[in-house]
C-alpha positions as a LaTeX table, in Angstrom:
\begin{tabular}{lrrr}
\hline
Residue & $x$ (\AA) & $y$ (\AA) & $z$ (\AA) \\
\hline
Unk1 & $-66.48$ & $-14.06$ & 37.79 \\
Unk2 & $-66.31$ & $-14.82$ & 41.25 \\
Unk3 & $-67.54$ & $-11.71$ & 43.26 \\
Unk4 & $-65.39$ & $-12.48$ & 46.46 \\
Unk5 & $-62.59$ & $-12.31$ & 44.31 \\
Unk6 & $-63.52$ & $-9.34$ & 42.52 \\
Unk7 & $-64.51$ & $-7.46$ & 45.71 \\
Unk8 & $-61.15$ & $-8.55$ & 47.21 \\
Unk9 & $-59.09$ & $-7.10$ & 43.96 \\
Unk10 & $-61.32$ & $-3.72$ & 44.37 \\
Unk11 & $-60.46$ & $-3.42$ & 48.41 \\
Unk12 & $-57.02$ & $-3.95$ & 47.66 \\
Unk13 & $-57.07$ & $-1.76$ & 44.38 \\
Unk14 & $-55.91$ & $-4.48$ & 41.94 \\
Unk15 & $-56.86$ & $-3.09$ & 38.77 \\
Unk16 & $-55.41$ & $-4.09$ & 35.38 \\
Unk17 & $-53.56$ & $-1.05$ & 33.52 \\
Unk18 & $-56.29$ & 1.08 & 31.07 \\
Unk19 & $-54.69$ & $-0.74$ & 27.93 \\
Unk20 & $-55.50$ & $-3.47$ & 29.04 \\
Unk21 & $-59.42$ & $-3.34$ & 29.72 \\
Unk22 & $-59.65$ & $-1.78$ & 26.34 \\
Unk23 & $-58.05$ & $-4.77$ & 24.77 \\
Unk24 & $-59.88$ & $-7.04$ & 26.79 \\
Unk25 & $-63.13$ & $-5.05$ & 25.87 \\
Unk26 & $-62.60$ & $-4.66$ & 22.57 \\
Unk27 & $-62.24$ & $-8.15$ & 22.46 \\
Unk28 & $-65.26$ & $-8.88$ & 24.32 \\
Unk29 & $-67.24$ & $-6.74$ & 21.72 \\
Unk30 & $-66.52$ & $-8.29$ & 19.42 \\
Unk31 & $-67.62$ & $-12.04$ & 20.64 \\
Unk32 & $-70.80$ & $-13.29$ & 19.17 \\
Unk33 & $-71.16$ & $-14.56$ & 23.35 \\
Unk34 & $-72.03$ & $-10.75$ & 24.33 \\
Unk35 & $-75.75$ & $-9.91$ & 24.98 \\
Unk36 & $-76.58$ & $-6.54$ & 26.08 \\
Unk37 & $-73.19$ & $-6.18$ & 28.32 \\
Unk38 & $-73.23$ & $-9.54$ & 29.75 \\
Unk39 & $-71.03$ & $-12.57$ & 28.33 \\
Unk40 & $-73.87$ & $-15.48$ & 27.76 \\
Unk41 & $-71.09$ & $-17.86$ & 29.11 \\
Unk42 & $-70.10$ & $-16.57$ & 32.96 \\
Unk43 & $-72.82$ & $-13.74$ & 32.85 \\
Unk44 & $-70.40$ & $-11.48$ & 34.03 \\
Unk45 & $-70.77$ & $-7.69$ & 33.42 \\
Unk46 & $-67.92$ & $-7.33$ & 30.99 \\
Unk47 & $-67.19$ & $-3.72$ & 31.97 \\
Unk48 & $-66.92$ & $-4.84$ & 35.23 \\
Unk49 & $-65.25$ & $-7.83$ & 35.22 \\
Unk50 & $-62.21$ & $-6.68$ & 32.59 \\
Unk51 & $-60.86$ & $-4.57$ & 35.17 \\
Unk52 & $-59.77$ & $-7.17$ & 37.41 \\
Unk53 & $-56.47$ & $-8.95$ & 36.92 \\
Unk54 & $-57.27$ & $-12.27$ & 38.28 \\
Unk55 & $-60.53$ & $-12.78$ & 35.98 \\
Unk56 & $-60.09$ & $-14.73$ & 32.31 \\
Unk57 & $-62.23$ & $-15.08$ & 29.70 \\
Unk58 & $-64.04$ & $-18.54$ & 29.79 \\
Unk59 & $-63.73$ & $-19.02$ & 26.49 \\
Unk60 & $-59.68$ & $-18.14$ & 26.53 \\
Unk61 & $-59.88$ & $-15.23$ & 25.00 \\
Unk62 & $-57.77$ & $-13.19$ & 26.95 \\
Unk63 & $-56.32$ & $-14.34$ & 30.50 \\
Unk64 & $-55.48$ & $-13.15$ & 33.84 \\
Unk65 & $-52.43$ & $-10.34$ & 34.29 \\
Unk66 & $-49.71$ & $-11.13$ & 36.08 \\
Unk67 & $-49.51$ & $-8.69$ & 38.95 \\
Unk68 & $-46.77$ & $-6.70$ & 40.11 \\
Unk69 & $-45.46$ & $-7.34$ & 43.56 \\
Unk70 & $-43.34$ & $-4.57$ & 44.68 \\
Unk71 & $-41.91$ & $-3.94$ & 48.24 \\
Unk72 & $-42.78$ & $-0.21$ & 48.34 \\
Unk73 & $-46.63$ & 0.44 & 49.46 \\
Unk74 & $-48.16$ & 2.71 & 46.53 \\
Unk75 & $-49.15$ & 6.17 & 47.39 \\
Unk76 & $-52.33$ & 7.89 & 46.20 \\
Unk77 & $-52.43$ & 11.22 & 46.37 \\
Unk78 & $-56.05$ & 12.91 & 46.77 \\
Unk79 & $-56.35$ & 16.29 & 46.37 \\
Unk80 & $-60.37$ & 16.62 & 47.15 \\
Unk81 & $-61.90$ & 15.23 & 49.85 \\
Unk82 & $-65.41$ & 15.37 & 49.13 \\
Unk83 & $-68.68$ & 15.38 & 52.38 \\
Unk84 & $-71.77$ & 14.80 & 52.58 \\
Unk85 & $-74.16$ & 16.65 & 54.86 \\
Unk86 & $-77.38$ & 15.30 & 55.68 \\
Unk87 & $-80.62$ & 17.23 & 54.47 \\
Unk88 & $-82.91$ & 17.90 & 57.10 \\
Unk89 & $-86.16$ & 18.83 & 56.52 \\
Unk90 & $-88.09$ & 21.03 & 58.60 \\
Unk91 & $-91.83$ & 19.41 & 59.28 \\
Unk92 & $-94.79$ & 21.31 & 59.32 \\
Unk93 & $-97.33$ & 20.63 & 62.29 \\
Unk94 & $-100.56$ & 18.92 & 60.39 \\
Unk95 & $-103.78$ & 21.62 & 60.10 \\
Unk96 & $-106.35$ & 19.89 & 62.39 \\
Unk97 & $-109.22$ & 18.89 & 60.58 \\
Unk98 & $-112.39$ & 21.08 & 61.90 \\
\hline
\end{tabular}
């Protein structure tokens, strides 16, 4: 798995449909190639790498999904917007040693 690629599919929110990372996981479960979550032939992550539709199998078997080019931008809604406030500590002045 190439990571540009895959970071390039993740910034532009190319993921395959949920059906089809469980087939493709499923699949890679099932391959005596599969160590521990990594596949012994690209060393990919498997969980990782199965959500992206440009990544194959290098063994063939499953491919790369055919994505959807559609005119109309797609809208995500989010109804939480979560923040994070820094913690500041307050420091206590050291005891001078007597």
């Amino acid at each position: 798995m190439s990571l540009v690629t895959a970071f390039k599919s993740a910034i532009k929110g190319e993921y395959v449909e949920d059906k089809v990372y469980e087939q493709r996981l499923a699949t890679c479960r099932k391959c005596e190639n599969l160590t521990g979550g990594n596949c012994r032939k690209c060393f990919c992550f498997v969980k990782i790498k199965n959500w992206f539709p440009d990544e194959s199998c290098p063994i063939g078997k499953w491919d790369a999904v055919e994505k959807e080019v559609s005119e109309e931008p797609k809208i995500v809604h989010v109804d939480e917007v979560a923040t994070v406030e820094p913690v500041i500590e307050e420091k206590k002045p050291k005891k001078k040693k007597s």
